[in-house]
C-alpha positions as CSV (number, residue, x, y, z in Angstrom):
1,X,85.6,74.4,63.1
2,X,82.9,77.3,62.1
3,X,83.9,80.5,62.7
4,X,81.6,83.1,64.2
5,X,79.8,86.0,62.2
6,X,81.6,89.1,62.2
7,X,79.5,92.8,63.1
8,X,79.8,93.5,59.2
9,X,77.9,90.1,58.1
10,X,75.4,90.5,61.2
11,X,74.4,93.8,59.6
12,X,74.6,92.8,56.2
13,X,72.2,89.7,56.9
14,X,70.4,92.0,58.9
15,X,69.4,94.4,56.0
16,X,69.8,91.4,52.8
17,X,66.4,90.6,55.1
18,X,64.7,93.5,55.8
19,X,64.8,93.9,51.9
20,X,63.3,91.0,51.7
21,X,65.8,88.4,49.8
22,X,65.1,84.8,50.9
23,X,67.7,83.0,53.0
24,X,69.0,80.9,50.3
25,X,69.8,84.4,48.6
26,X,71.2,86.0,51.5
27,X,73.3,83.2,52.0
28,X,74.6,83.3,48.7
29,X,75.2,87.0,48.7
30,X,77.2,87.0,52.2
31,X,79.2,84.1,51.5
32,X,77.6,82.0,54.4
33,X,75.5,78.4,54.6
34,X,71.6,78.7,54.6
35,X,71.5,77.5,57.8
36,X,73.7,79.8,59.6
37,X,71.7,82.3,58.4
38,X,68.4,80.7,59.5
39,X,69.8,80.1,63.2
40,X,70.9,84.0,62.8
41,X,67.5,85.1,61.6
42,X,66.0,83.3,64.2
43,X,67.4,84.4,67.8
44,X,70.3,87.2,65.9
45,X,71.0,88.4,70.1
46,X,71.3,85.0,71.1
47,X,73.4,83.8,68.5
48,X,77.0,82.8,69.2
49,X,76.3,83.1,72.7
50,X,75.5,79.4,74.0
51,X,78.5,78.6,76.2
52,X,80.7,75.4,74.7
53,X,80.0,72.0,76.4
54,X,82.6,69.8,78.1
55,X,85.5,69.8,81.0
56,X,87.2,73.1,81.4
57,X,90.9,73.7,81.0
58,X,92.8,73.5,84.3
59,X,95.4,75.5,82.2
60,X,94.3,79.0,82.1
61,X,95.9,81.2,79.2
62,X,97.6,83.0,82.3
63,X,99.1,79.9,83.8
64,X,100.2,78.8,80.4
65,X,102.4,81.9,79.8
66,X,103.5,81.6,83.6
67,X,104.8,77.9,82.5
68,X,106.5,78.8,79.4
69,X,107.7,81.6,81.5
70,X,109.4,79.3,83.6
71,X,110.7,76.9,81.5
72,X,112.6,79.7,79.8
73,X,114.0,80.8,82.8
74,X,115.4,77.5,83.2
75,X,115.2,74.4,80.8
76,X,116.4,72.0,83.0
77,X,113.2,72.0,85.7
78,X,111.0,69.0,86.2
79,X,107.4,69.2,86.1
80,X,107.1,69.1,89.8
81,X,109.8,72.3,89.8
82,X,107.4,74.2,87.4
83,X,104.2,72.9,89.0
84,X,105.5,74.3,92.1
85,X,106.6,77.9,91.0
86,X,103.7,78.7,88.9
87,X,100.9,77.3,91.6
88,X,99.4,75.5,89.0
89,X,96.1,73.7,90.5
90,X,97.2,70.4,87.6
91,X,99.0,67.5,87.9
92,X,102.7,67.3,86.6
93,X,101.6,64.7,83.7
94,X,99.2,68.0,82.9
95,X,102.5,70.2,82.7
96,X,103.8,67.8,80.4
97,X,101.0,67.5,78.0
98,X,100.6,71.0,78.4
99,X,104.0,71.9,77.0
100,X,104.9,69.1,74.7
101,X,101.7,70.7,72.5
102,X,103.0,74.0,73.1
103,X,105.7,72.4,71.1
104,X,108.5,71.9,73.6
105,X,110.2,68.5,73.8
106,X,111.3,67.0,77.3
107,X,115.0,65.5,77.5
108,X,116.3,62.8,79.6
109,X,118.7,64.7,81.7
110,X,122.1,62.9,82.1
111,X,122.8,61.3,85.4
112,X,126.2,62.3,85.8
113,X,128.5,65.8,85.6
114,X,128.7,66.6,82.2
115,X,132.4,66.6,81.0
116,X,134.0,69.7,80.6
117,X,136.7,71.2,78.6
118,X,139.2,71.0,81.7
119,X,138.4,67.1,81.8
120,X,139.2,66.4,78.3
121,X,142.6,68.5,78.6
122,X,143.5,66.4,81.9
123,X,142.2,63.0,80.5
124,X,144.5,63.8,77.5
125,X,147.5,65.2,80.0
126,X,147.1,61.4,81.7
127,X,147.2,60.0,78.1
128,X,150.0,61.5,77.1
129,X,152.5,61.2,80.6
130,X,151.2,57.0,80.4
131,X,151.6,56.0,77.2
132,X,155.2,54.9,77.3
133,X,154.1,52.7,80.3
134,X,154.8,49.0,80.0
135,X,152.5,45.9,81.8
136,X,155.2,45.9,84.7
137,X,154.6,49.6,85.3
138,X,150.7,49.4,85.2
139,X,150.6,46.3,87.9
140,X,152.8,48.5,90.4
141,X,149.9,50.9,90.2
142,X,147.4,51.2,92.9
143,X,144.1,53.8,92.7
144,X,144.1,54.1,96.6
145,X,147.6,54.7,97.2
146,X,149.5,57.8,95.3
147,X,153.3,58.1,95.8
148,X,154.6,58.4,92.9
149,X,153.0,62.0,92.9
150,X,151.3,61.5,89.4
151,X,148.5,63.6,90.4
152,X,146.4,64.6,92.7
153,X,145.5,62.0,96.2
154,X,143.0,59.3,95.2
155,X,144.5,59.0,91.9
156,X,146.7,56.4,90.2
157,X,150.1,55.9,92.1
158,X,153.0,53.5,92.8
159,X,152.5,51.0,95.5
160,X,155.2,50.3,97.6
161,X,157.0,47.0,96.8
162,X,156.2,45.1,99.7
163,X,152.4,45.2,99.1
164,X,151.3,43.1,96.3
165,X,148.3,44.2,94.8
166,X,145.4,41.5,93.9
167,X,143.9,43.3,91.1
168,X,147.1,43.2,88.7
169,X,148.0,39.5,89.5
């Protein structure tokens, strides 16, 4: 990628020629090709100016800060989400592409709760009050029904005796 000529070089080429040095020379001297001194010397208002060919951005530098914006507020939004709140005029594959080169990397969310402290303690709790349980225990057990008032409704319980229970037997 060529980098543009600053003021100071403009000037310097500028005067290398009104002294009269070739281009070859002046190149030399400023540190610069022959040629971009030749297409300098030849149109120095116009040069730098022509306007760069192809398909503009649809990302804006404005709308990109308002996306990073946004997925700072909150990592865990979709594209849609962020398409959404910024009013970006771009598809949500765009939003993507547009951040994953802005260096941020998109993560499957999981598709369940995530498990917290207070779950490990209680799955340990169960653990610990179930261990001594023998086979006989286990296959008077029934998920729907809790009587045996080992936790909370909807949990494991004792089945009354009189029901048998076709998922121990």
């Amino acid at each position: 990628m060529s980098f543009s000529l600053t003021d100071f070089e403009r000037g310097r080429i500028v005067e290398l020629h009104k002294q009269g040095l070739s281009q070859r020379a002046i190149a030399a001297e400023v540190g610069r090709s022959k040629t971009v001194i030749l297409h300098f010397l030849n149109d120095p208002e116009g040069y730098g100016t022509k306007k760069s060919s192809g398909r503009p951005k649809k990302i804006s530098p404005a709308l990109s800060r308002r996306i990073r914006l946004a997925v700072h507020q909150d990592t865990g939004r979709s594209s849609t989400q962020i398409k959404a709140i910024t009013g970006a005029d771009c598809s949500p594959i765009t939003i993507r592409r547009h951040l994953r080169e802005k260096g941020f990397r998109n993560k499957k969310r999981l598709q369940r709760p995530r498990l917290l402290q207070r779950h490990k303690i209680a799955r340990l709790d169960f653990a610990r009050v179930h261990q001594t349980w023998d086979i006989e225990r286990w296959k008077k057990c029934s998920p729907q029904i809790n009587t045996d008032c080992t936790g909370p409704p909807g949990t494991f319980g004792l089945e009354p005796a009189s029901k048998p229970n076709s998922l121990f037997v």
